[in-house]
N, C-alpha and C positions, 0 to 999 in steps of 0.2 A: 813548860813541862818537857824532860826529858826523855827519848822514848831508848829504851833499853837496846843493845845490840847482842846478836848471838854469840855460840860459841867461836866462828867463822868471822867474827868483825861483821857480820852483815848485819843492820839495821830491820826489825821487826815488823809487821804491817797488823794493823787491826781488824778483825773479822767479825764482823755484826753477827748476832746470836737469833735463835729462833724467834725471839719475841720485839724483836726492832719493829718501831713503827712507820708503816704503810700509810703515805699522804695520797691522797686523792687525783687524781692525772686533771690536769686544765680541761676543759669543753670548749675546747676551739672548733674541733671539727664539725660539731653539727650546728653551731651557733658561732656566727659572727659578732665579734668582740665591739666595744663602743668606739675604740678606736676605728675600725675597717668600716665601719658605718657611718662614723662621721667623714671619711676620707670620701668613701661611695654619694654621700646628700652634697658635698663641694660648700658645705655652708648652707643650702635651704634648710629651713625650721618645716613641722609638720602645724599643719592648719588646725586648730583647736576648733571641735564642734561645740554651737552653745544650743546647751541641753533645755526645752519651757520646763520651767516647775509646773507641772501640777498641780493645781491647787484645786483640793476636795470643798465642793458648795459643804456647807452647812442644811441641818435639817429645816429652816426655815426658807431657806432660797430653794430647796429641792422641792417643797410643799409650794412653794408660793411659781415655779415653772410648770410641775405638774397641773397646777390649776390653772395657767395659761393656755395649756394645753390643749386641753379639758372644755372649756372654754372656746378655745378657737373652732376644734372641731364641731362642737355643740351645735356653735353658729352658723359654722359652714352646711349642715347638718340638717338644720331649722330652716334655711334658707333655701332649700333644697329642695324640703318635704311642704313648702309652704306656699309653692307654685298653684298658679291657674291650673295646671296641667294637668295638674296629681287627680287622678278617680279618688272615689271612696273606699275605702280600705271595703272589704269583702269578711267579714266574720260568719262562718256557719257555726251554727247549732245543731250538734248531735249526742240525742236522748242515750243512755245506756240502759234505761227501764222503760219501759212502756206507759208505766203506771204516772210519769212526768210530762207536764204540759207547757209547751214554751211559750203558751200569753202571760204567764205569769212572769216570767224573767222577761219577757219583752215588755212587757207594763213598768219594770222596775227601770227598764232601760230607759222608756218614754217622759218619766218623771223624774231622774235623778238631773236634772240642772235646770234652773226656770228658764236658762236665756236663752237653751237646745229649740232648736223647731224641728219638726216631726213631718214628714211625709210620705208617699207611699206612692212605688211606681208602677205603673201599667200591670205588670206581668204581680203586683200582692207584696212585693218584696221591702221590706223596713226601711228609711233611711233618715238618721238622725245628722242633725249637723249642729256641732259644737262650736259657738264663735271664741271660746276662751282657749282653746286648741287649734283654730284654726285648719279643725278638719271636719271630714263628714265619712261616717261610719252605715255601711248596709248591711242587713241582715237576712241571713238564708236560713233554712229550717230544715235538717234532711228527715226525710221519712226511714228510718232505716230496718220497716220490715220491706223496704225495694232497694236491694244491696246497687243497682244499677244508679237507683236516684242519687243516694249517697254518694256512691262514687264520683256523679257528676259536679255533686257540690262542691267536693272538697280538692275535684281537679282545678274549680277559679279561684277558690278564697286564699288567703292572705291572712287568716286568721282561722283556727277551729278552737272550740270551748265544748268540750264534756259534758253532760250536765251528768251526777250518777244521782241516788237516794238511799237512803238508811232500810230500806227493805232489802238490797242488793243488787245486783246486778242481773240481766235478763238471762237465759242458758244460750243464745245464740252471739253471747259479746265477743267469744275465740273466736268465732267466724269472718262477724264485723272487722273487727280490728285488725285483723291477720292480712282480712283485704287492702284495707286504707294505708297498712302499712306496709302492705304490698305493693300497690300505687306509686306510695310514699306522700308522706301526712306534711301539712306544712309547717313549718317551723314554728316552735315555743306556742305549743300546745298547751291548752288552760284547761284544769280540771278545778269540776265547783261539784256540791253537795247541796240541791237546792232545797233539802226542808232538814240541814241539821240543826234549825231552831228549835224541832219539835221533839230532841230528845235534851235529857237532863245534859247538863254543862260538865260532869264528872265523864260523861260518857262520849263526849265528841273526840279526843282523842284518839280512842279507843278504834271507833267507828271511821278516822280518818285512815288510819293503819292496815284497818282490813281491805278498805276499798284501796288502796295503794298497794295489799299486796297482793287481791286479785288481777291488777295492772299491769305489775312490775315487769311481765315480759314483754310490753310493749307502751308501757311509758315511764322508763327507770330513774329519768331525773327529774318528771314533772312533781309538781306541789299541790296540795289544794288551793286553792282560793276560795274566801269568805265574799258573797256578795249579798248580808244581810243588809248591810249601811248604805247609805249615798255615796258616803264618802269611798267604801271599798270600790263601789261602780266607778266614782269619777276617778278613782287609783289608776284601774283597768284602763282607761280613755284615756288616761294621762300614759301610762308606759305603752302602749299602742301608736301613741300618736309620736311619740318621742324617741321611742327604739329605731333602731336602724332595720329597717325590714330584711329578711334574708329571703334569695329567691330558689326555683325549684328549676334547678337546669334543663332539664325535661318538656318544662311549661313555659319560660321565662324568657329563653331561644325563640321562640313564635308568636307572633303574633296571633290574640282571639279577641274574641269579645263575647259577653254574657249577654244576651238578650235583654231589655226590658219590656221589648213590646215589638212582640210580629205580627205582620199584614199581609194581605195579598192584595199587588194592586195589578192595577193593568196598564203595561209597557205602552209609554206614549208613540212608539211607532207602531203599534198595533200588532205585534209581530207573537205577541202572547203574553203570559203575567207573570209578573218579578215578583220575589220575595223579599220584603221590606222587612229591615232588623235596625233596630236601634239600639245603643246601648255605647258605653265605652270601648274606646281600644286599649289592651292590657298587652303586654309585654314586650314587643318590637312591633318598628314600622310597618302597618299596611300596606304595600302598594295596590293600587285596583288591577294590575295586569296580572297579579297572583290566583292562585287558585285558594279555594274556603274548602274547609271538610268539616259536616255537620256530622257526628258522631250519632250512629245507628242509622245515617242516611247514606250517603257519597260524595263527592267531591262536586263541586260547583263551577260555575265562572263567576267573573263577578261584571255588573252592566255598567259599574257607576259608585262613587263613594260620596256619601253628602255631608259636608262638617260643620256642622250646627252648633250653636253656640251654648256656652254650660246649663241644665235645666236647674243646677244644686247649686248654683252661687249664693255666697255669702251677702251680697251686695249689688247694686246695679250701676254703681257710679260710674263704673267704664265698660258702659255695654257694646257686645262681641256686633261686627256687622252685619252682611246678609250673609248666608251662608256660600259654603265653595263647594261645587264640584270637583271634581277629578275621575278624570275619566283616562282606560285604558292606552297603555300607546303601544297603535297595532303593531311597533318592531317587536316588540317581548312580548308577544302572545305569543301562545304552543297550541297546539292542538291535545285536544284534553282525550289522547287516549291509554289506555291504561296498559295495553298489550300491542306486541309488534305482530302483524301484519306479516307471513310465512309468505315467501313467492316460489311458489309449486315447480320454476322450470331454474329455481336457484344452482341447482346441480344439475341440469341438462348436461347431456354431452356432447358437443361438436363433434365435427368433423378435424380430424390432429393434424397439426401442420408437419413438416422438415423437423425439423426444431423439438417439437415434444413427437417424435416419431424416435431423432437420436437419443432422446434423454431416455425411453422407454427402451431402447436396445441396452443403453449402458445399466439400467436399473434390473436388466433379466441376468445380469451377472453373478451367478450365484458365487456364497459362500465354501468353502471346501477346508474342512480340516485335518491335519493330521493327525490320528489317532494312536497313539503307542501301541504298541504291540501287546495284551494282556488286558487292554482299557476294555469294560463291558459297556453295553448303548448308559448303562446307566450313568455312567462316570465322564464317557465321553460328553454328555449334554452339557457338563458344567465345566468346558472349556471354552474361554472368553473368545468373541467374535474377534478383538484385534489380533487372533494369533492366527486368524485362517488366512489362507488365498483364497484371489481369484480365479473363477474358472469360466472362460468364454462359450464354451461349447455345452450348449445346454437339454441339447438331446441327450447326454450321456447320464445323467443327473435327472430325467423325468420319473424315474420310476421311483424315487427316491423321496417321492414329494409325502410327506407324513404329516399328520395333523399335531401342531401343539396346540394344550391344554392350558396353557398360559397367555392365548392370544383368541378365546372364545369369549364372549358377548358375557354380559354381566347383567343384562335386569330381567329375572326372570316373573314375569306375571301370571303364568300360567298356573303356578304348583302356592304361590301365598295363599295367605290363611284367608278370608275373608273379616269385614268388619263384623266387631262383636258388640252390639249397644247393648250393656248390660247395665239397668239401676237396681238400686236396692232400695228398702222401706228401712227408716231407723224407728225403732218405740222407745219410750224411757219409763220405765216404772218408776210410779212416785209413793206407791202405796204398797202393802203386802196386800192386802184386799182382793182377792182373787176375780178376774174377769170368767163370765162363762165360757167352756170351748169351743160351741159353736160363733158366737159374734169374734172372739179372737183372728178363728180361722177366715175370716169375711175379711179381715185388712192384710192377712199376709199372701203372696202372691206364689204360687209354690212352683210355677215356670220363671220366673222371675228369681227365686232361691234357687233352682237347677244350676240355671246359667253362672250364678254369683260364685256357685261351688265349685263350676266346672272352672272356670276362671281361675282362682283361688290354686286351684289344683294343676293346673298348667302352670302357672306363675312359679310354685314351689318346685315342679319336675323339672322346668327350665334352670332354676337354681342351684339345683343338687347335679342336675346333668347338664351343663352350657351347652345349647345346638348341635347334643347330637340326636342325627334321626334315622330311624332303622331303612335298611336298604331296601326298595322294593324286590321282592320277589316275582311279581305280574310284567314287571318290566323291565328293558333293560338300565343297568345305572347311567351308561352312557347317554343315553337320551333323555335321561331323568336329569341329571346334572350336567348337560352338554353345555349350560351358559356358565358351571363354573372354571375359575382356576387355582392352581397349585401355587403357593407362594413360598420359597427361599426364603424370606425373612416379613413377616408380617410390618414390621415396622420400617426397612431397609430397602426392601425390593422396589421396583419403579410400577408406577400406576400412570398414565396416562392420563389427565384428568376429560382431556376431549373426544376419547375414546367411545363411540357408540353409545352419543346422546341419544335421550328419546323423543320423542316430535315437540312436546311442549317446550322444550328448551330453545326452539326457534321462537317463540311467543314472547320471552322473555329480555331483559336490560340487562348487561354486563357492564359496571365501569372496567378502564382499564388500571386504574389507582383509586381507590376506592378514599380512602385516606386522603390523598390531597385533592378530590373534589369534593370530599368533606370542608375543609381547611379554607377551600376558596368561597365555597358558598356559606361559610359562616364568615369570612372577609368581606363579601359582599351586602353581608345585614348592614353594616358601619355605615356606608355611603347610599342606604336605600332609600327611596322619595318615596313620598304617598303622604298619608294620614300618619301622626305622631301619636306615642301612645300620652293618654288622657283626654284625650281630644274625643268629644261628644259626635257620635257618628249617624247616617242610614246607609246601610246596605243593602241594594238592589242585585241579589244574586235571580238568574236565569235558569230556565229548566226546572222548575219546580212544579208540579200539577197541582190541581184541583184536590184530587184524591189524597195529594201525600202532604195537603196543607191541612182537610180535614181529620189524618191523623193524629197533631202533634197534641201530646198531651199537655193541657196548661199546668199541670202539677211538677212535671219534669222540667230540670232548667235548662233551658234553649243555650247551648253556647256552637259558636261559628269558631275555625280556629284557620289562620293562615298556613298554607300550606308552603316548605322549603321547596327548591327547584326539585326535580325530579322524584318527589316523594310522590308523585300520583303515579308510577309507572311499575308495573309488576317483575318482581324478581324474587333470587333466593333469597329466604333468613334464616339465621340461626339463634336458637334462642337456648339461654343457658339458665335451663330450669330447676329448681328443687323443691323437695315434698314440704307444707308446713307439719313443723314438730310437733303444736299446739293442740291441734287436730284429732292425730291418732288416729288416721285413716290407714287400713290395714287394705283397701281391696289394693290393688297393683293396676295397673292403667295400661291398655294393651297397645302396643306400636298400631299406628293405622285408624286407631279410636275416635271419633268425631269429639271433639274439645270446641269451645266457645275461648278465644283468643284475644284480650286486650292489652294491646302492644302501645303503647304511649297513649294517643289521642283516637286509637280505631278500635274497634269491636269486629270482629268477624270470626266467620267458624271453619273449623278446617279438619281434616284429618293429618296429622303430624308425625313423622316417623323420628325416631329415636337413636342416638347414637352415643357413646363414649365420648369425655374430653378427655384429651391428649397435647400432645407436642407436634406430633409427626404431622406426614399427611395423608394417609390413610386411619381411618377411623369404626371402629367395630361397632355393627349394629344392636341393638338392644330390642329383644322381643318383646319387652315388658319393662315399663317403670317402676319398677321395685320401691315402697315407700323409703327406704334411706338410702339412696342413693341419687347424684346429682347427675344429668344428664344434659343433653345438646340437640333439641325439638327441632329438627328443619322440614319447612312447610313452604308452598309458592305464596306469597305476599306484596304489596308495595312495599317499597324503598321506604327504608327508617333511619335518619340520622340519630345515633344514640347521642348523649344516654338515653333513653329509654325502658322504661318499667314493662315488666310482661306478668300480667296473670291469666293462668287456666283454669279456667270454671268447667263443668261437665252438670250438663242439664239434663235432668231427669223427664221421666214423661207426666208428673202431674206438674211441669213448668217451673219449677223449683232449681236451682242451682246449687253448686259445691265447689268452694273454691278447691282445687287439688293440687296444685301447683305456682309458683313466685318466681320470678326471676328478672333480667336484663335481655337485651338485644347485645348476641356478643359478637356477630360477621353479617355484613351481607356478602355471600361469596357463591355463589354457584358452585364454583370448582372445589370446593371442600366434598373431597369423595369418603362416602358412605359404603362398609363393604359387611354384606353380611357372611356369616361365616355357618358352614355346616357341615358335622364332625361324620365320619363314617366311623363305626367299631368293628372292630373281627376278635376272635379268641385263639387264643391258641388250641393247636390239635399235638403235635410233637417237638419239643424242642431240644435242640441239639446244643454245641457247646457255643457257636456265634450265630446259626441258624435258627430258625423255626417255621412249622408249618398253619399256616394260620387261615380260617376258614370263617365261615359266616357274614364277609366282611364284604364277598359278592359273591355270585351266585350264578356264572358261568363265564366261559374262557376269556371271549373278547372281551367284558368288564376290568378282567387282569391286565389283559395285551393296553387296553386304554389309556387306563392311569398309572401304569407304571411308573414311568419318571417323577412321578409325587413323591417327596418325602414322607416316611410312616418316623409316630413316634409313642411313648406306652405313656399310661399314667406313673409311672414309677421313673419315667425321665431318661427311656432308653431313648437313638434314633438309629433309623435305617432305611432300608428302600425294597424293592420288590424285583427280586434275581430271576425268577421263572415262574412260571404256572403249571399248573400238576392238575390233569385230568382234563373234567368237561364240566365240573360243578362249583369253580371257583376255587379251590383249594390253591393255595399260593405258597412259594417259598421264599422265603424271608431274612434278610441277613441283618443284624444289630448290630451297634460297636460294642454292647457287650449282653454277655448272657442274660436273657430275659427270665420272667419268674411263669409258673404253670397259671396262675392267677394273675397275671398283669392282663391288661385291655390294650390292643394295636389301634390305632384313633389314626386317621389322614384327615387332614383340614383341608377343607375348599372354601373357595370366595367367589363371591360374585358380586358387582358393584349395585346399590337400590338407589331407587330417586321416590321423591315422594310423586304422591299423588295432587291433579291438579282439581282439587276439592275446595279452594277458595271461595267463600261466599260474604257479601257484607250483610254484617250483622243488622237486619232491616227489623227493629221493635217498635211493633201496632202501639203506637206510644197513647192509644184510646181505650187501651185494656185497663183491667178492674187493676186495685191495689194490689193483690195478690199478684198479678205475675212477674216472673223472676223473681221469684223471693223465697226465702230459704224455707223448707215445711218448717211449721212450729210442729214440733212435739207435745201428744197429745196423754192423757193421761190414762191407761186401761181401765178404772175405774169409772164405772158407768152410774153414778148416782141419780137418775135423770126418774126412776119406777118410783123414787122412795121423795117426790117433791110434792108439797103439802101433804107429808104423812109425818108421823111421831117416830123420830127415831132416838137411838142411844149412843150417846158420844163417852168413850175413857182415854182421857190423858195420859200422859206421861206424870207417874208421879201418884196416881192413883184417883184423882177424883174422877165424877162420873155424872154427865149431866144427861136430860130427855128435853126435846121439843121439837117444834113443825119446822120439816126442815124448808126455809123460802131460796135458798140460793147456795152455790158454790161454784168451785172454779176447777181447772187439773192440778192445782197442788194442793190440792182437799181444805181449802181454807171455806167455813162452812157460816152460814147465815141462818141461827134458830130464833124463832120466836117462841112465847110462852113456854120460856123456858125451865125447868128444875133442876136444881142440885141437888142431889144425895148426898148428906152428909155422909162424914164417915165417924168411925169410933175413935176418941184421940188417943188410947191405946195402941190399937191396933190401926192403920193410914188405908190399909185392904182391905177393911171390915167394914159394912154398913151397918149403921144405927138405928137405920128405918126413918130417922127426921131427914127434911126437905126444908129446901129455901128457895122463894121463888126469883127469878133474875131477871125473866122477860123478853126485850129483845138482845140479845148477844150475837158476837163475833168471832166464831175460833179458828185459832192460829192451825195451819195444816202440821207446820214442822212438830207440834205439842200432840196430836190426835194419833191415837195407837189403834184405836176400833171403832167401827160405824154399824150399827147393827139395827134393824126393824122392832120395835116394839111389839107388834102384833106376831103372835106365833112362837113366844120365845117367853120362855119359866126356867126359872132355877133349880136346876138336882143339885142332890149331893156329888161332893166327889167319890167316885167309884175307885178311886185306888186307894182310899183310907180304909185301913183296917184295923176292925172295931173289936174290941175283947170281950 
């Protein structure tokens, strides 16, 4: 191709047009080409990884491992549980009706295998032994109108069973259950219906439903169990005996042991009589150098451990030898005292040497600040100590010596309220049936309802108005509140926690790490010597008298529990309490209140003061436990390694108890300070555009001059402080950071640090009292049928019928016992009309829930109705 030239002879050039195509530029620069790569390796190759195939098993190799599995643990499992060592698993029995008798399930128990042998020890208690299982099963039986006995039961067993019935449940099961599950219940709980034979088969269902949804807040995944058959019994044996038991961290941590049979004998060195316990050891090793805590007694020594060979063997082919002592080794004893020992000349004062003569000249060196020019006393005070000098010459600075209110004493005992035992009577009407006024007024206590109100009534004033309390007028405020002080930031400000202890606090056990001598004394269970648990035991505990042996009750179960190192020694606890829901206890529980306290394994009573949980480390007092709210009960107590369970019972005076509070062991901490708080109010009298004149709030000059430096603050969320004082009657003047309103309230907070009181008592139960005591009132029923027994009375249902006869018996839910009995018929037109025929019945039984009226025969005729009108 020839390319044209111009008019000039010059040769033309070509010019690419707008739409020439744009090729892509190389990517050398940010990537290295294959060339420059292989130039950079010099010839090395990269090392090939070889990848395993995976290969997915098949659903029959995955079934057939599973079952290996299954299998191995099983074995390992059985081999385990199948030990000499192993106790008898521990099952209690607890009734939810009254009306339920447990020989009859224990007879089923006695008969469901022929090859089971059956015996019975010392102290009444069941024990089967099953050779096709390989185990042996005891039985306990609680009494549960004695919320204490129950308790006791279900603190050893290893197993609990239900028993309910198709009448329903007793009105005191919230109460039961609430405790047990306060406790804490032990695992895989078994619920049975012991006579749903005796209703039709259409209706067991039904009946299982109800009684599960009376439960459901305190046993939501449990099931019924059928134990009509043999076979459902030997079920029960068979997954008892084969489950993996779960234990109760609380209980499972210490070593006890359940009683079978106590004695009192007499110490072969003649030195006085030992208390002889036998029975198994259950959850960690014995040692004899520990201490035993017999619950509603005190703590023990122990003289001697005797290990006796099994009395529940299967067999005798390899019988145990003579038995072993074990006795004490005097390096790990302690002296068993509970409290330290105060030495009165602890703080004496010497005579000072050189040495703390200079350290006391350098320490008179006062502070000196500069204060700006326009600064008032009130602004100067909140200039930080590191901005002052020192000043050597301390004559010139004496007259300058002023009191703060931030560095006065914090427990004041003088101006609290005093304790208030207040109970109350509950009735439950079951009937419209009206009771007479005078017998009514015979069971209710109308100083006893005073108190309840007055109570009631405080509780709710505290509520609406938090701590505050009107100023004295008889006195001055200053010495009224001279132990409190003013705090800058409630949460923020510094507290002292050692700051003007009160003399008990010498009495008491401080760790210095509370937490890692936790850590080491649960290290120390691992490698402990003594008695092994399952090992058939006597214990010869010391210091028990004559008197407190013919206490024990044989119906209560005796258990012994080992005590952790320093859990005998008195200190602070804290216990992080809340109300039960269940309940529906409206009274409020007053700080200071005597409470009956069981914290893991002890029982005692105390008075508990109340506080807020928090974060910080100051914490705000509580005058009242308020039913929905959760709070922090610190009381003096032995040392408790948690977890541990806490319930508070509040015992009334006909001996009866109320659970009123659940909770955990959440510190033991001494230094956890307690500050109570209490509000002063003033009103306003003039206010100006940043000022105001505010009055009522004290009630002469020096009160003003006092507290000044306290910051004031309004309900509406102003703050300020107090500029001057105006007159002779307390009138103050007042400055906000902004305008206040004619109706706001001026409120100053003070604090002062509280400690409890040292009200610790062990809970000591005359365990020879009747069955009633400690046991919750049953409620009784207003209706007094007691005038109208062997006479003719009239019963009408629900529904219309209407029967007469001698009335021989009843109960408080009006369920009623007639003999020679009649029916009235009715007219089958009319269901509310009598016919005048009768039909004789005899002896009958009527249902309360069906009975609308109960009326005397003699004295009673039929009129017309007086509101029908006749034409």
């Amino acid at each position: 191709m020839t390319i044209p030239n111009d008019e000039s002879g010059n040769q033309q050039t070509h010019r690419s047009g707008a739409f020439k195509q744009q090729n892509k530029s190389h990517k050398t620069g940010r990537h290295r080409s294959k060339g420059s790569i292989c130039i950079a390796n010099k010839g090395r190759t990269e090392k090939c990884s070889i990848k395993k195939v995976s290969r997915e098993m098949g659903k029959e190799a995955r079934r057939n491992q599973a079952n290996q599995i299954r299998k191995s643990k099983r074995d390992e499992f059985m081999k385990l549980i199948r030990t000499q060592n192993d106790p008898p698993f521990v099952v209690a029995l607890v009734t939810l009706n009254n009306q339920i008798s447990y020989f009859d399930i224990l007879e089923k128990f006695k008969t469901c295998d022929a090859e089971a042998s059956v015996s019975y020890a010392d102290n009444g208690y069941l024990v089967i032994r099953i050779p096709r299982f390989k185990q042996r099963f005891m039985f306990i039986s609680a009494d549960t109108n004695r919320i204490y006995h129950t308790l006791n039961v279900l603190r050893v067993a290893d197993y609990v069973m239900f028993l309910s019935s198709v009448n329903g449940l007793d009105e005191n099961v919230d109460h039961l259950m609430s405790c047990i599950i306060g406790q804490g219940i032990p695992p895989n709980p078994v619920l049975t219906i012991v006579d749903l034979h005796t209703l039709p088969k259409k209706k067991h269902q039904e009946k299982k439903e109800e009684i599960l949804k009376s439960l459901c807040n305190f046993l939501p995944e449990t099931k019924i169990s059928n134990f009509e058959s043999v076979n459902d019994i030997m079920c029960f044996f068979r997954v008892i005996s084969t489950k993996k038991p779960l234990s109760l961290a609380q209980r499972d941590k210490r070593p006890f042991v359940l009683a079978e049979s106590v004695n009192l004998v007499q110490d072969e060195s003649g030195s006085g009589n030992l208390l002889k316990i036998s029975g198994y050891i259950r959850g960690q090793t014995l040692s004899p150098s520990d201490f035993v805590h017999v619950p509603g007694w005190k703590d023990f020594k122990l003289k001697k451990i005797e290990v006796l060979p099994d009395p529940y063997k299967f067999n005798n082919r390899n019988p145990d030898g003579q038995p072993t002592v074990l006795l004490p080794d005097p390096s790990k004893l302690e002296p068993l005292e509970s409290e330290n020992i105060p030495d009165p000349m602890d703080a004496e004062q010497t005579w000072p040497t050189e040495e703390e003569i200079k350290e006391a000249e350098q320490e008179r060196k006062r502070l000196v600040k500069k204060i700006p020019e326009g600064f008032s006393e009130y602004q100067a005070a909140w200039i930080p100590d590191c901005d002052a000098e020192q000043l050597s010459d301390v004559s010139d600075l004496e007259e300058e010596n002023e009191c703060d209110l931030s560095q006065k004493a914090d427990s004041d005992d003088e101006m609290d309220d005093g304790k208030s035992h207040v109970t109350f009577a509950t009735e439950s009407v079951v009937s419209e049936y009206p009771m007479e006024p005078d017998k009514y007024d015979k069971r209710v206590d109308l100083e006893e309802e005073k108190l309840s109100l007055q109570k009631i009534k405080d509780a709710k004033t505290d509520k609406m108005f938090p701590d505050e309390v009107d100023t004295p007028m008889d006195s001055p405020a200053r010495i009224r509140f001279q132990k409190y002080r003013g705090l800058k930031s409630f949460r923020t400000s510094p507290w002292d926690p050692k700051e003007n202890l009160p003399a008990d606090y010498a009495r008491i056990f401080q760790f210095e790490n509370f937490k890692r001598t936790e850590k080491k004394v649960r290290k120390e269970l691992e490698d402990k010597e003594g008695a092994q648990p399952g090992t058939y035991v006597n214990l010869y505990i010391e210091g028990v008298t004559e008197q407190e042996f013919e206490n024990i009750d044989r119906g209560m179960p005796f258990v012994v529990i080992g005590t952790l190192p320093h859990e005998h020694k008195m200190t602070v606890v804290n216990f992080l309490l809340k109300r039960p829901n269940v309940l529906d206890s409206e009274e409020p529980i007053k700080s200071k209140e005597e409470l009956v306290i069981q914290c893991g394994y002890r029982r005692f009573k105390c008075c508990p003061i109340f506080s807020q949980l928090g974060k910080g480390t100051v914490h705000k007092y509580e005058r009242f436990f308020q039913p929905d709210e959760t709070v922090v009960a610190t009381v003096y107590a032995p040392i408790q390694f948690p977890p541990s369970s806490v319930l508070a019972f509040k015992e009334h005076e006909d001996t009866s108890v109320e659970l009123v509070a659940f909770g955990r062991v959440l510190s033991v901490d001494p230094n956890r300070i307690v500050v109570k708080r209490t509000v002063l109010s003033g009103h306003p009298f003039k206010v100006n555009r940043k000022s105001a004149v505010i009055r009522f709030m004290f009630f002469n000059r020096e009160d003003v001059e006092w507290f000044k430096p306290i910051e004031l603050r309004t309900k509406y969320g102003r703050r300020g402080h107090i500029r001057e004082t105006l007159g002779t009657h307390g009138h103050m003047k007042c400055v906000f950071d902004k305008p206040i309103k004619s109706q706001d309230t001026v409120l100053m907070n003070l604090y002062k640090r509280v400690f409890p009181k040292w009200t610790y008592s062990e809970m000591y139960t005359p365990t020879n009292a009747s069955s009633d005591h400690k046991e919750r009132k049953k409620k009784e029923s207003i209706v007094d049928l007691s005038r109208y027994l062997e006479k003719v009375i009239c019963v009408k249902f629900a529904g219309g019928r209407e029967v007469s006869g001698i009335l021989k018996g009843y109960d408080p839910l009006v369920n009623l016992v007639l003999d020679n009995t009649t029916e009235h018929l009715r007219d089958p037109d009319d269901p509310y009309k009598l016919n005048g025929e009768t039909r004789h019945l005899g002896l009958v039984v009527c249902r309360g829930t069906s009975v609308i009226l109960v009326c005397p025969m003699d004295g009673m005729e039929t009129i017309a109705n007086p509101f029908v009108q006749h034409e």
